[in-house]
C-alpha positions as a Markdown table, in Angstrom:
| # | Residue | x | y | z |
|---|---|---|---|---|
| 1 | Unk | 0.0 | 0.0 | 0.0 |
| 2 | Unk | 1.0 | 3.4 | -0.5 |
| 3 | Unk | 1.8 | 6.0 | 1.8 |
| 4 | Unk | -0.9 | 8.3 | 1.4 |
| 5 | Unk | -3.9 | 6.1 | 0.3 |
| 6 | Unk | -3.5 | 5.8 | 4.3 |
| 7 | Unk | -3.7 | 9.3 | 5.1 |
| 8 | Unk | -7.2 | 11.0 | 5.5 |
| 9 | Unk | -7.7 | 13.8 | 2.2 |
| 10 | Unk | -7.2 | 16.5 | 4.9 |
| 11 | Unk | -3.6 | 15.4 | 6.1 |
| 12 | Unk | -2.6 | 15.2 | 2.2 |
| 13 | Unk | -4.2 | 18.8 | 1.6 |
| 14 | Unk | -2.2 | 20.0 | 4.7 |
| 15 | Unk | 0.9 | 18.7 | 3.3 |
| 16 | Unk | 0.4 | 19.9 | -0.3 |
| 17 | Unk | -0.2 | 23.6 | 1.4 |
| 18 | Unk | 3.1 | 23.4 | 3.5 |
| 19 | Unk | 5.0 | 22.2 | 0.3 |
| 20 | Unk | 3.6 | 24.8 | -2.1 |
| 21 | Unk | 4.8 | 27.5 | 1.2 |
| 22 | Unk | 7.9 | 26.5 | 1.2 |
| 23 | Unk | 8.3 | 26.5 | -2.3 |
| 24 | Unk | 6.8 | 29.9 | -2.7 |
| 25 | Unk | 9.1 | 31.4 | 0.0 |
| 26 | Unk | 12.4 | 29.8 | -1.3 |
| 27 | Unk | 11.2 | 31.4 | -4.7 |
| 28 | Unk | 10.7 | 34.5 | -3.6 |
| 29 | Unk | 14.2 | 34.5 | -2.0 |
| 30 | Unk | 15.4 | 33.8 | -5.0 |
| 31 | Unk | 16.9 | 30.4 | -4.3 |
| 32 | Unk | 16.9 | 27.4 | -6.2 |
| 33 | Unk | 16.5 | 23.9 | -4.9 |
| 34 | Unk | 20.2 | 23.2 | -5.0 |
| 35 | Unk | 20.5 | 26.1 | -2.9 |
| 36 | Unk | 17.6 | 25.1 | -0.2 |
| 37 | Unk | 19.1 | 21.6 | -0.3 |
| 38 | Unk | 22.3 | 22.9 | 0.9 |
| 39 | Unk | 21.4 | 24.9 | 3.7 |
| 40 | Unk | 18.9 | 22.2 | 5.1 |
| 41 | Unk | 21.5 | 19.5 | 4.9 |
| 42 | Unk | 19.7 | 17.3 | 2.4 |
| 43 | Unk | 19.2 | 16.7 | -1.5 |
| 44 | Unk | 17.7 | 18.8 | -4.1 |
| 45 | Unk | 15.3 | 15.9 | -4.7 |
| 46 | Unk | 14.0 | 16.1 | -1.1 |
| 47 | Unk | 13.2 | 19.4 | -1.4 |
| 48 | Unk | 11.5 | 18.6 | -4.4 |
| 49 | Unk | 9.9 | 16.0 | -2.4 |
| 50 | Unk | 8.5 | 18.3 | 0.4 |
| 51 | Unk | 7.6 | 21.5 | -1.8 |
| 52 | Unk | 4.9 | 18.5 | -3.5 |
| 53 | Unk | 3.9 | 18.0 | -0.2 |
| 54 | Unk | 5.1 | 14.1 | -0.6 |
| 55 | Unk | 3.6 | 12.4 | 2.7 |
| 56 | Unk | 6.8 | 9.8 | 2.8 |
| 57 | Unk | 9.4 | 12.4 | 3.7 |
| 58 | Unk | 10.5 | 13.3 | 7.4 |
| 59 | Unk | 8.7 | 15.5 | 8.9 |
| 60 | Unk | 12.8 | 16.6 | 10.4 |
| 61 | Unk | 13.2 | 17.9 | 6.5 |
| 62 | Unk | 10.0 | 19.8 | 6.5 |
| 63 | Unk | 10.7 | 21.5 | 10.0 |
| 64 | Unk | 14.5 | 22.2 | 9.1 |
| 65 | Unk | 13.4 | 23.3 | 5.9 |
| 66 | Unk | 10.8 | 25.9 | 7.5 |
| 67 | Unk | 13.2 | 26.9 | 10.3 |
| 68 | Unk | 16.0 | 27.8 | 7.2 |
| 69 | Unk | 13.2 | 29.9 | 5.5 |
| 70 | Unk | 12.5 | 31.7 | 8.7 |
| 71 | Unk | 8.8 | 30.4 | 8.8 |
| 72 | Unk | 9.2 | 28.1 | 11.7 |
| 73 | Unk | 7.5 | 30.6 | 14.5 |
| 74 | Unk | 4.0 | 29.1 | 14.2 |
| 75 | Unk | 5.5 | 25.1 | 14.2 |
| 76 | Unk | 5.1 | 26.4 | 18.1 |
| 77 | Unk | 2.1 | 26.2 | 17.8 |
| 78 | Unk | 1.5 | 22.8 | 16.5 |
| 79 | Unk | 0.2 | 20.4 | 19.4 |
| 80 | Unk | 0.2 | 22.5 | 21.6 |
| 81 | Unk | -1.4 | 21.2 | 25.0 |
| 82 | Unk | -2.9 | 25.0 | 26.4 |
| 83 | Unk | -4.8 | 24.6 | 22.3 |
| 84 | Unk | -6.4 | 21.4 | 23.2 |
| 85 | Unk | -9.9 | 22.1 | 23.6 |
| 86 | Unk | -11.3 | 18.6 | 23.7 |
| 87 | Unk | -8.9 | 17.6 | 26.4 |
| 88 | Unk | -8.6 | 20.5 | 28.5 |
| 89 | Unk | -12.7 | 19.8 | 28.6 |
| 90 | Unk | -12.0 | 16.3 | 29.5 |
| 91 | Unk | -9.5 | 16.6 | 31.7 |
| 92 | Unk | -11.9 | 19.5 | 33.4 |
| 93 | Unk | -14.5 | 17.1 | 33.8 |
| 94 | Unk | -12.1 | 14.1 | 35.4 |
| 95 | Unk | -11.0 | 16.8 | 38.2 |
| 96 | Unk | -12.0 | 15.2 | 41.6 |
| 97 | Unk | -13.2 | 12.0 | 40.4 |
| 98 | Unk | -9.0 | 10.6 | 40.7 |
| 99 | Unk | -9.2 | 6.9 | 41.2 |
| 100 | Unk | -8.2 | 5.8 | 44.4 |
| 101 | Unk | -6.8 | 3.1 | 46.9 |
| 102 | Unk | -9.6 | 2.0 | 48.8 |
| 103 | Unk | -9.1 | 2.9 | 52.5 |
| 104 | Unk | -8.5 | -0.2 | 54.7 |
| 105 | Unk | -9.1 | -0.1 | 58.7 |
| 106 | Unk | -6.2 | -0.9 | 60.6 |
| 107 | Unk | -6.5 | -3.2 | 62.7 |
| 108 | Unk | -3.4 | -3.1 | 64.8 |
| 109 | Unk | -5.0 | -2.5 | 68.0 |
């Protein structure tokens, strides 16, 4: 099977928007891929790779490749726990009810 027929259509869209980001801002520095490669410490054809938003490369190459472009400020926010709706609202709602050793009487009397 291949990598993305795995991946929800959502996931693949995400990636094909970070490629084509990364693509437009090493453009727009007037950089080639060559030149991209170098300073992320990888081939041209990995950067070829992540600007089509290919689901099989490391996410490492994506992040470097981000951080070399200067766009890596929001990556902070990328799971990031104080963002998490669903289980700030869960863990809300689990306050107080901690499971808990049942109390034993002592009988050392």
């Amino acid at each position: 099977m291949k990598t993305n027929e795995a991946l929800p259509s959502e996931v693949l869209s995400q990636l094909r928007r970070i490629g084509n980001g990364i693509k437009t801002a090493r453009v727009r520095r007037h950089m080639t891929q060559e030149e991209l490669a170098e300073r992320v410490g990888t081939s041209w054809q990995t950067i070829r790779k992540i600007e089509g938003g290919s689901p099989g490369t490391r996410i490492a190459s994506y992040l470097k490749a981000l951080w070399v472009l200067g766009l890596f400020e929001d990556v902070r926010l990328l799971a990031d726990p104080e963002r998490d709706r669903e289980g700030i609202i869960l863990e809300a709602a689990a306050r107080g009810t901690r499971a808990r050793r049942p109390r034993t009487l002592n009988r050392d009397f």
